[in-house]
N, C-alpha and C positions, 0 to 999 in steps of 0.2 A: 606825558611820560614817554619814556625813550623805547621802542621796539622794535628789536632787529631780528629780521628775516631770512634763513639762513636756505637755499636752495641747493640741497644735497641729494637731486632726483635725476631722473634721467629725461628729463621735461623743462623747458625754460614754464616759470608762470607768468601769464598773462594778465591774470587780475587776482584780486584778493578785497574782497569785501569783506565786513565788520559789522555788527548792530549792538546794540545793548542786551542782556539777558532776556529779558523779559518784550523786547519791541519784536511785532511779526516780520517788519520788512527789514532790508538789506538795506544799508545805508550806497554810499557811494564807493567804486573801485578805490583802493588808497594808494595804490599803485600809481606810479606818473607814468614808467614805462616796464618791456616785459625784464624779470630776472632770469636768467638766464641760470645755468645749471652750473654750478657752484659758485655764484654770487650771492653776495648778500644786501641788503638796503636798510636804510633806518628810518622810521616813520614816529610819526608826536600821535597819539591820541589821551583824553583826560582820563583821568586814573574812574576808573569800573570792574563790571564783570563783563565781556563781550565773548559772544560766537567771532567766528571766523571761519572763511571761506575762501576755496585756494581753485582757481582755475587755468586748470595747466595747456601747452600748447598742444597737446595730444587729445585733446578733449575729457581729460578725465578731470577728479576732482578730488578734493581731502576738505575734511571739515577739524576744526577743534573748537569743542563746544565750553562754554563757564569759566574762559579762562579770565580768572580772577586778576586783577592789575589793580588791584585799594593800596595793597601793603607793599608796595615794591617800587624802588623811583628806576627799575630797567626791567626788562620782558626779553627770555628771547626763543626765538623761537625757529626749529631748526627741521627741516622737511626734508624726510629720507624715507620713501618708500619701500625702503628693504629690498631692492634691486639690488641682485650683484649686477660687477661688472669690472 
């Protein structure tokens, strides 16, 4: 399934890992290279429920947890820390 990642932060990200609901480890970065700050990317993963994990170039980080991807053939998903600017 199709998911785009939308980086509306004040931080390029650098990685972004994924695992299944219920798995304890982190699978692999899905990222190929860093997103930059208002870029977006699109990535394939199989339709689940998966965490995610967002590592930004500033060393900070964001999580979104259960996001459900069964019922939907796109995802999208859009990172805004609430920074003015």
């Amino acid at each position: 399934m199709e998911i785009t990642i939308n980086n509306e932060t004040d931080a390029s990200i650098d990685e972004v890992w994924t695992k299944p609901l219920n798995q304890q480890d982190w699978g692999q970065n899905i990222l190929s290279s860093e997103l930059a700050q208002g870029e977006s990317v699109v990535v394939f993963l199989s339709k689940g429920i998966y965490d995610f994990k967002f590592i930004f170039s500033d060393f900070t980080t964001a999580s979104l947890y259960a996001a459900d991807l069964t019922l939907v053939e796109t995802y999208t998903i859009t990172l805004d820390m609430g920074q003015e600017g």
